[in-house]
SEFI-23722 format. One record per residue (C-alpha): residue number from 1; x, y, z. Coordinates in steps of 0.02 Angstrom, whole numbers. Each point is the difference from the previous one (the first is absolute). Layout:
BEGIN
<NUM,<X,Y,Z>>
...
This chain:
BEGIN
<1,<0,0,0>>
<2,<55,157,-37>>
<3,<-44,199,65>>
<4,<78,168,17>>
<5,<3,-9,162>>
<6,<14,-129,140>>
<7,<-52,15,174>>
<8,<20,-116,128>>
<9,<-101,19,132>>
<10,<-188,103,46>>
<11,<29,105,143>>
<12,<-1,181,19>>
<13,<148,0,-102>>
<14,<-21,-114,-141>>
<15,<-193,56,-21>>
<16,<45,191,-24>>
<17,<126,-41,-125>>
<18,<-98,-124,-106>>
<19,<-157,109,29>>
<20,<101,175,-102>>
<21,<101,-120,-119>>
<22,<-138,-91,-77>>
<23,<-33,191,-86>>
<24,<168,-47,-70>>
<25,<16,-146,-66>>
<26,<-66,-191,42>>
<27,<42,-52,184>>
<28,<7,-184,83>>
<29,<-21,4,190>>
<30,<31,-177,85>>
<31,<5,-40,186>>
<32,<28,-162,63>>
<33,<-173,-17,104>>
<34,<-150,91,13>>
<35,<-6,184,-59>>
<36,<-66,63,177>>
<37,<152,-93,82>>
<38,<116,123,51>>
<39,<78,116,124>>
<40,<-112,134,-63>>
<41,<-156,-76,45>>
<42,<74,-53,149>>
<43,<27,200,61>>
<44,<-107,63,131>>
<45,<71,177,55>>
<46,<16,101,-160>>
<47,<72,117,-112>>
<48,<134,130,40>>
<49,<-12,151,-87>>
<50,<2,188,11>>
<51,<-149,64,-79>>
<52,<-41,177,-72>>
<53,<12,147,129>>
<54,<-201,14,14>>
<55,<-19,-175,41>>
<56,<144,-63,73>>
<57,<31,-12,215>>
<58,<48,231,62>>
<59,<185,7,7>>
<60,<32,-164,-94>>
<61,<113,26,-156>>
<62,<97,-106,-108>>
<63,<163,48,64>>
<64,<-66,-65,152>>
<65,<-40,-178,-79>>
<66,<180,13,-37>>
<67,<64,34,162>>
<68,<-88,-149,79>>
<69,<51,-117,-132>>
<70,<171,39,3>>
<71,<-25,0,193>>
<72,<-56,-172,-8>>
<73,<119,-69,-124>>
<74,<144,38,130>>
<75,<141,59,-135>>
<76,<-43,-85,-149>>
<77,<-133,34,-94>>
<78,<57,107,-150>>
<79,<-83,169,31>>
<80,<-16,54,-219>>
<81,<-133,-156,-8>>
<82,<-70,30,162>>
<83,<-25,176,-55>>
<84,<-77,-47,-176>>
<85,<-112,-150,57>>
<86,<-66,108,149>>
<87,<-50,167,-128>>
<88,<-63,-149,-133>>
<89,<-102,-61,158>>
<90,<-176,112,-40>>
<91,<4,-52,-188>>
<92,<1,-190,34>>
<93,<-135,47,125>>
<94,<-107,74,-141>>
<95,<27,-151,-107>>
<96,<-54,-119,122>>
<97,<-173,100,37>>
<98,<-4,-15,-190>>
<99,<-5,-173,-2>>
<100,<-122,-15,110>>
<101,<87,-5,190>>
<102,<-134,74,128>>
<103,<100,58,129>>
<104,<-85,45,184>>
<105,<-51,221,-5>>
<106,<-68,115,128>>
<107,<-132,93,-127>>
<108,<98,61,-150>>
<109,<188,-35,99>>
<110,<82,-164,5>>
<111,<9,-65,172>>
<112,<207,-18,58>>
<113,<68,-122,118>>
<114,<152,-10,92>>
<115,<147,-121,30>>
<116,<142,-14,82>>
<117,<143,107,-72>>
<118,<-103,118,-79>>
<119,<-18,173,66>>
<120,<-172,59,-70>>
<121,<-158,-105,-72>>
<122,<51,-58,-149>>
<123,<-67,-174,-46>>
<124,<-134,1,-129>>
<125,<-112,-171,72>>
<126,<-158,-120,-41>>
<127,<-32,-41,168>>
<128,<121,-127,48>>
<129,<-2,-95,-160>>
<130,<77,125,-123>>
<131,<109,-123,-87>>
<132,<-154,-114,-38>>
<133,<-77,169,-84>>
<134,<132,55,-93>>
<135,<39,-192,-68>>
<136,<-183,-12,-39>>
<137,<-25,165,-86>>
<138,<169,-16,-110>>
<139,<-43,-184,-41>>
<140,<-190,51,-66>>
<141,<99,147,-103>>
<142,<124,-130,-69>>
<143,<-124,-117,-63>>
<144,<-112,120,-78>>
<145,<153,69,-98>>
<146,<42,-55,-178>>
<147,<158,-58,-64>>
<148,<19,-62,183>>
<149,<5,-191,38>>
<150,<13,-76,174>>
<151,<48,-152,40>>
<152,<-13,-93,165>>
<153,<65,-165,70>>
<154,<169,43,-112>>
<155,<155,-35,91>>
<156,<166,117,-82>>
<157,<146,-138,26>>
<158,<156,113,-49>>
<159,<34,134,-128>>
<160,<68,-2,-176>>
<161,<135,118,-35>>
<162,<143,-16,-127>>
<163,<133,10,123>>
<164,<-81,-164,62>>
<165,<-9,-84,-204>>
<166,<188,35,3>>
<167,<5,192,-74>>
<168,<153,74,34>>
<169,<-19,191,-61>>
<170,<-159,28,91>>
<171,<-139,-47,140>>
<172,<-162,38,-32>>
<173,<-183,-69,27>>
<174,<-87,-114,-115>>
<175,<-125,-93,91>>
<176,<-33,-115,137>>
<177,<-37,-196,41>>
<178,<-167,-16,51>>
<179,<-91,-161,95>>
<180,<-181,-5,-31>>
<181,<-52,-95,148>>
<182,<-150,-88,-65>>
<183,<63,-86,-154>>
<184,<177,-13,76>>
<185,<68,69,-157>>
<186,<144,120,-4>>
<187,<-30,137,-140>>
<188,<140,129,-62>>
<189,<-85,198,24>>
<190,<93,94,-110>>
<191,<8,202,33>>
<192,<165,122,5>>
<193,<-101,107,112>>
<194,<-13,-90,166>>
<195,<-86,51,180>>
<196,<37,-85,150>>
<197,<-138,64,139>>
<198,<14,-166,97>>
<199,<-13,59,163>>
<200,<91,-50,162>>
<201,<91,-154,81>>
<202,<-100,-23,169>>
<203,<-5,-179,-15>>
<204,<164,-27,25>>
<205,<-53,12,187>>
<206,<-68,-73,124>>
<207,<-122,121,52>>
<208,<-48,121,-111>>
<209,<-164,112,-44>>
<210,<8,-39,-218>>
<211,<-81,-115,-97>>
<212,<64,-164,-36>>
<213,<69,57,-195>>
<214,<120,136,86>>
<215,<142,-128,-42>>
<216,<120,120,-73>>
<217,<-7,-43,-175>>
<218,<35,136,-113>>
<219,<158,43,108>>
<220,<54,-190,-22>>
<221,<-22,13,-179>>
<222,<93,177,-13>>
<223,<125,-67,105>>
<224,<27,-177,-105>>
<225,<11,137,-178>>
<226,<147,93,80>>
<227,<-94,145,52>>
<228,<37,115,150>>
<229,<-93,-21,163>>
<230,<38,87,146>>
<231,<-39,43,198>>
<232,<-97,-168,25>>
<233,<71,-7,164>>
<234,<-138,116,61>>
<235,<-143,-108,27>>
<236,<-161,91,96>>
<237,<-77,-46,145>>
<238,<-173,64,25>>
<239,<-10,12,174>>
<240,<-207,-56,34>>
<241,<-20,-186,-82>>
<242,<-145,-80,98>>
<243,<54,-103,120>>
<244,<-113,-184,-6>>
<245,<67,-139,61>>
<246,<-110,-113,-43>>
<247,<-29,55,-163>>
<248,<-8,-136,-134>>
<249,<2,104,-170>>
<250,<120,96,-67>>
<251,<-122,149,-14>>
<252,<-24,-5,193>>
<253,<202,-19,32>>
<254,<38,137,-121>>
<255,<-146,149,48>>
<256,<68,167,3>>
<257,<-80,127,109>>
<258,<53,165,-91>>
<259,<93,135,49>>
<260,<-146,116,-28>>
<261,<-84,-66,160>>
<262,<177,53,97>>
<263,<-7,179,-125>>
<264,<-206,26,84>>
<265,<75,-16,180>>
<266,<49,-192,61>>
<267,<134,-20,95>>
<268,<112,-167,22>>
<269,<-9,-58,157>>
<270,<94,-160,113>>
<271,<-96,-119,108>>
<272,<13,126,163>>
<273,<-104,128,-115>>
<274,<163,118,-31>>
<275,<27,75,-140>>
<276,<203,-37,-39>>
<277,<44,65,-164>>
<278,<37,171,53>>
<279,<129,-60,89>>
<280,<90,-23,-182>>
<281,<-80,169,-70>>
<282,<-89,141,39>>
<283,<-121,-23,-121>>
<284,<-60,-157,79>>
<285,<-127,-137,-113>>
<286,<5,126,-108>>
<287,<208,-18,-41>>
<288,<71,-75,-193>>
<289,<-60,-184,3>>
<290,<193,-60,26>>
<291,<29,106,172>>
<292,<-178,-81,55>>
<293,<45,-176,-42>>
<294,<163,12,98>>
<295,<-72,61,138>>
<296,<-144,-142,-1>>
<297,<134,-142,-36>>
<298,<92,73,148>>
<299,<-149,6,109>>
<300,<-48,-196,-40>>
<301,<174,-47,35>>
<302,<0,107,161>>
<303,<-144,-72,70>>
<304,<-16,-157,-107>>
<305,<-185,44,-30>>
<306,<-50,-85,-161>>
<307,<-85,166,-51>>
<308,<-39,167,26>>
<309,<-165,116,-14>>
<310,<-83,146,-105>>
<311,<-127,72,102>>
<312,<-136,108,-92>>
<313,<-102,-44,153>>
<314,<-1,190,42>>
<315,<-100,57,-172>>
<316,<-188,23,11>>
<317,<-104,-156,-26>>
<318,<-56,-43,-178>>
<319,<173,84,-52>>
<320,<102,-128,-47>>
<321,<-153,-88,-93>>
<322,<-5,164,-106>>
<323,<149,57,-38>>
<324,<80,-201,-7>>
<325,<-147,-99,-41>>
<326,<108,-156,-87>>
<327,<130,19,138>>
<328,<-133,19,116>>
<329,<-119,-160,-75>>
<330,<160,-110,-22>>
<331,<60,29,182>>
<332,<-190,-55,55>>
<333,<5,-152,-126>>
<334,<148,-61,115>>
<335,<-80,63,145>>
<336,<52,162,76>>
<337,<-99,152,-1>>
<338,<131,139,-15>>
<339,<-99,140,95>>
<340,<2,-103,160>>
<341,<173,-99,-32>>
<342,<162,49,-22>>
<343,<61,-93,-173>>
<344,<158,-114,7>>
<345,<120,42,-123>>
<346,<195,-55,-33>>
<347,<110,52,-155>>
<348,<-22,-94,-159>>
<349,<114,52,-175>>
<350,<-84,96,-106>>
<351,<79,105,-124>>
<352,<173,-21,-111>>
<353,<81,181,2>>
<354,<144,-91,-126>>
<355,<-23,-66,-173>>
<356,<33,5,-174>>
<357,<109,158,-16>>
<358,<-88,147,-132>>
<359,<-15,183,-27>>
<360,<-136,106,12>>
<361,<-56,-72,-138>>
<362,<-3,-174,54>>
<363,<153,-41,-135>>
<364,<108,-161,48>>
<365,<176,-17,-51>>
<366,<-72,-116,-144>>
<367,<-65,96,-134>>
<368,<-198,-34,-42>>
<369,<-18,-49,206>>
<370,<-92,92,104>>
<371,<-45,-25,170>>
<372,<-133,99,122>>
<373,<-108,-36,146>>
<374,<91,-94,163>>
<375,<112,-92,-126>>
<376,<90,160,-37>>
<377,<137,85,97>>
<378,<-23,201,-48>>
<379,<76,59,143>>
<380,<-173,52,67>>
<381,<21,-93,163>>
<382,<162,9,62>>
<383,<33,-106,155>>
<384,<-163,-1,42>>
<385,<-177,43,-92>>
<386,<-100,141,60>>
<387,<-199,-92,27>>
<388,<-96,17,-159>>
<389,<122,83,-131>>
<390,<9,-181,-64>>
<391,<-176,29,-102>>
<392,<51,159,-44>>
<393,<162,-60,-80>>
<394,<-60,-160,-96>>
<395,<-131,136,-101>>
<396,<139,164,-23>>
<397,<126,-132,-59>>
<398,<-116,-79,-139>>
<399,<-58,162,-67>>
<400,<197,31,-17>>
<401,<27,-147,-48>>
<402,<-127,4,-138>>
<403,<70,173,-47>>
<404,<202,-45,-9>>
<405,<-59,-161,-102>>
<406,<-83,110,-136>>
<407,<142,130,-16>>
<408,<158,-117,-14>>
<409,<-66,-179,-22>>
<410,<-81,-10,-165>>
<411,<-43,-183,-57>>
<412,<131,-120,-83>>
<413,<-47,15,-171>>
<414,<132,-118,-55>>
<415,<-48,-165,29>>
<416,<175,-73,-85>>
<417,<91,88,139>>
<418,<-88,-105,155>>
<419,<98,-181,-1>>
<420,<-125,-147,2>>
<421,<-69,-49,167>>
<422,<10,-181,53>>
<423,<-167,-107,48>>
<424,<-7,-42,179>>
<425,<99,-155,39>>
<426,<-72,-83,153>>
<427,<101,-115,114>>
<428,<-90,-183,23>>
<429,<-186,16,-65>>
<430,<-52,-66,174>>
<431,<-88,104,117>>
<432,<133,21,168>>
<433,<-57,-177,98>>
<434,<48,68,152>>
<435,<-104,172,43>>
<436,<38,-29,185>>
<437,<153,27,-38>>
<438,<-22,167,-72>>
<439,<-121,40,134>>
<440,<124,-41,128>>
<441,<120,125,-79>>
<442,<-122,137,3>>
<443,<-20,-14,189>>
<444,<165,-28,32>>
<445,<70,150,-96>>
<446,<-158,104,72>>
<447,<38,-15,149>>
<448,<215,8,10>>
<449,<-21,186,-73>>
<450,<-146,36,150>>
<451,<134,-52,109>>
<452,<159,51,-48>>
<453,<-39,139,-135>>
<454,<-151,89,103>>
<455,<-9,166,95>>
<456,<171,-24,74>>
<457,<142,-74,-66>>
<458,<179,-52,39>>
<459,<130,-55,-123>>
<460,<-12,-186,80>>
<461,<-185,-41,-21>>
<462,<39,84,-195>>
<463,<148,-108,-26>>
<464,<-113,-152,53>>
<465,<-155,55,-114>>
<466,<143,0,-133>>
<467,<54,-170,13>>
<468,<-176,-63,-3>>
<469,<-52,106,-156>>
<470,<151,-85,-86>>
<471,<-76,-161,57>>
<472,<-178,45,-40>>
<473,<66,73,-179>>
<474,<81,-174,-41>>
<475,<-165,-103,16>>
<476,<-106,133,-94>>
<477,<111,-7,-135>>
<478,<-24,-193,-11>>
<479,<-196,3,17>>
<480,<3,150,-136>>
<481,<133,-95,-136>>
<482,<-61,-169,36>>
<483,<-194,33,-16>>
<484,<-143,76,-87>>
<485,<-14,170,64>>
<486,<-175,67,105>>
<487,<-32,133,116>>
<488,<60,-74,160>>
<489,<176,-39,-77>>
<490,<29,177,-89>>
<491,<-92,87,178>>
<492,<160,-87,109>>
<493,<134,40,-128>>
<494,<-56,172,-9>>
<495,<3,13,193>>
<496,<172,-79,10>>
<497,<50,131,-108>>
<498,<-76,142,85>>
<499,<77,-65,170>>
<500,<137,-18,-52>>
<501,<26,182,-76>>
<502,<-88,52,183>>
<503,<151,-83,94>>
<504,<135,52,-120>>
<505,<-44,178,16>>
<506,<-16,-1,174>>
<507,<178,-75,45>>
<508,<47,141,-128>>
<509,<-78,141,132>>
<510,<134,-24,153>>
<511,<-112,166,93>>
<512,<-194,19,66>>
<513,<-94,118,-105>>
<514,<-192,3,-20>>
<515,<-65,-175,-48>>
<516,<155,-96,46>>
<517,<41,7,169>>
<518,<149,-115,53>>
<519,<72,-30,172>>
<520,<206,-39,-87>>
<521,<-23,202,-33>>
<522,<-135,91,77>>
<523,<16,183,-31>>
<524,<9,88,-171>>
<525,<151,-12,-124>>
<526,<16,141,-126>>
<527,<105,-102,-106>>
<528,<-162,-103,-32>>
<529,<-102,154,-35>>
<530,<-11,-66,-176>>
<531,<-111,-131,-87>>
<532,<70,-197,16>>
<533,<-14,-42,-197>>
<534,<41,-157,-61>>
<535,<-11,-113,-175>>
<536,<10,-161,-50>>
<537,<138,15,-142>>
């Protein structure tokens, strides 16, 4: 199959694009599940933006966006995109109303929320299931738009570039590998003009608040064309996962209770009912997400309390049921009625500041590749991401992506200059006979990074997650060579991969800034005040 453009992946990021390139030319969107299956619909908080002077939050500008984002990246977040993204913020907020997002309004003015590391109310919301209305809205846009085809339960397995068929003079995009589940046929998608918007690696964790398909995979399949991918050493915690127990699905172990709730005036809380974070800042619950994660981590090893608490006890009745109703309705499914209980909470990952390394444009270092969304590294973030500027981000970078695309990357016309692209070759036409074996792997790898690559490290319990990636890496390779490829096998090589790029940049960082916080060097290095960048040839 062949398009002008290529997009893997339909969240805020790869929606946008596909949605203002279809104008342009024909576009192919695959993702490897269902459409709605994404971090994006998973996002309950919001949208940070800074919105005209008449309807934005008195005294709230955009060089005060700034200022908290840079705040919150502690050093590293590269202050030309923040600036750009953060003025680009009130267009992408126009498109999005365009396409049919109904964001929450107080008569004629949108109603602003508040998180922590923001200074003013800022975050554009749907209640507390904005993700699920942006996702919605974009994906009814997409499929009512011609020259647009989307295509679910398609799993990318790598990407074709020459430098991979053996080109010497130049590296540039011509397709991908793709696995359509059902048939268990893998097809060649050819396209020079290629979007990964694949979204995050939270799976590579125990715990963690994303859906089951955050498994890394367009930063695996940058990594394995020799792109650059940087700062995936910075993994974030959010800091209020529900705490259950005796949960027995993974929607129950995995519920986030947003940062909005904390942003509308819940505080976190210990089993003697004292607020603790304050201790570690000033601005208390409502601190960056990595200072509040330390400080919870430290409290549950201080005490050894398996959790702690947000209490929103202290709000008026029939609040939380208003202004939270899924959070609210959830909680009560398993329960607990958050206007008379405080809600346990630990940390859970969240969030990949790192990834595949771009511009402002969302331009690789392989011609035709772009990247945008969580999968990219812009330089947004820094060491740590500001609360909802990830939205924001994924729909600035695919209008500029969109736009730098048009201006320098016109379409091969020459088809005599592309070399031929192989047919798939699979290993033994068997399906793998022993799935418990790959299962096996999945737990085992999930659950060396939650213990020796989580909220605080040392270069021992990294140097031991190292060995058993090597270990790990060896098997997948035999189950991927020696079998039929499917989702579970290409889900665990991807995650190796990722996890393995997590460690190795993380023994790279010998300091404690933002995200990474490591007892071999606890304070602040400035000869790390730069981004850890690495390739794989």
């Amino acid at each position: 199959m062949t398009s002008d453009f290529l997009v893997l992946g339909t969240g805020i990021a790869g929606l946008s694009f596909a949605i203002r390139a279809a104008k342009h030319g024909s576009v192919t969107v695959i993702t490897k599940g269902d459409a709605l299956d994404s971090n994006t619909a998973w996002a309950q908080g919001g949208i940070a933006s800074v919105l005209p002077e008449s309807l934005r939050d008195p005294g709230d500008s955009c060089e005060l966006h700034v200022t908290d984002t840079l705040d919150a990246g502690a050093g590293l977040c590269h202050e030309a995109v923040v600036r750009t993204i953060v003025d680009e913020g009130a267009a992408a907020i126009d498109d999005l109303v365009d396409y049919g997002s109904e964001f929450d309004k107080e008569g004629d003015r949108f109603q602003l929320g508040k998180e922590g590391g923001h200074s003013k109310r800022r975050i554009l919301h749907a209640r507390d299931t904005t993700g699920h209305e942006i996702a919605t809205s974009l994906l009814e846009t997409a499929r009512a738009t011609p020259n647009l085809t989307i295509l679910e339960d398609h799993f990318a397995i790598d990407l074709i570039t020459t430098g991979k068929l053996g080109v010497v003079t130049e590296d540039r995009a011509l397709g991908a590998y793709v696995l359509e589940r059902k048939s268990g046929e893998v097809k060649i998608f050819r396209s020079d003009r290629i979007v990964l918007a694949t979204g995050g690696c939270g799976k590579v964790y125990l715990y963690t608040t994303n859906p089951d398909s955050s498994t890394g995979d367009g930063v695996a399949m940058a990594w394995r064309a020799g792109a650059q991918v940087a700062n995936m050493e910075f993994i974030q915690f959010h800091p209020t996962c529900f705490y259950n127990p005796g949960a027995t699905g993974p929607e129950a172990r995995s519920f986030l209770v947003s940062e909005a709730v904390r942003g509308e005036g819940a505080v976190l809380i210990n089993a003697a009912g004292e607020e603790f974070v304050n201790k570690a800042d000033p601005r208390g619950s409502l601190a960056p997400r990595d200072i509040v994660a330390r400080a919870i981590d430290r409290e549950l090893k201080k005490t050894g309390a398996p959790c702690v608490y947000l209490d929103v006890t202290g709000k008026p009745k029939g609040y939380m049921k208003e202004r939270f109703p899924f959070i609210y309705e959830k909680l009560r499914s398993f329960g607990l009625d958050a206007e008379t209980q405080p809600i346990p909470v630990v940390p859970a990952a969240h969030y990949q500041c790192g990834g595949v390394v771009t511009d402002i444009d969302g331009k690789t270092s392989i011609r035709g590749l772009f990247a945008v969304g969580e999968s990219a590294c812009t330089g947004l973030h820094g060491a740590n991401r500001l609360a909802s500027n990830s939205l924001l981000e994924g729909n600035v970078l695919a209008r500029r992506a969109l736009d730098h695309i048009l201006q320098h990357y016109a379409p091969e016309k020459n088809a005599l200059d592309a070399p031929d692209i192989p047919d798939w070759e699979h290993g033994d036409t068997n399906a793998p006979d022993e799935l418990v074996v790959i299962y096996h792997n999945w737990d085992e790898l999930r659950r060396l990074m939650w213990d020796y690559v989580s909220i605080v490290r040392t270069d021992n319990r990294l140097r031991r997650a190292a060995t058993r990636l090597r270990n790990l890496k060896k098997e997948v390779r035999e189950f991927y060579w020696g079998h039929r490829v499917n989702a579970d096998v290409l889900e665990l090589r991807n995650l190796v991969a990722v996890a393995s790029l997590v460690v190795d940049c993380a023994l790279r960082r010998r300091e404690s800034r933002g995200l990474h916080h490591t007892l071999d060097y606890p304070q602040r290095d400035p000869r790390f005040q730069r981004d850890t960048v690495i390739r794989r040839f």
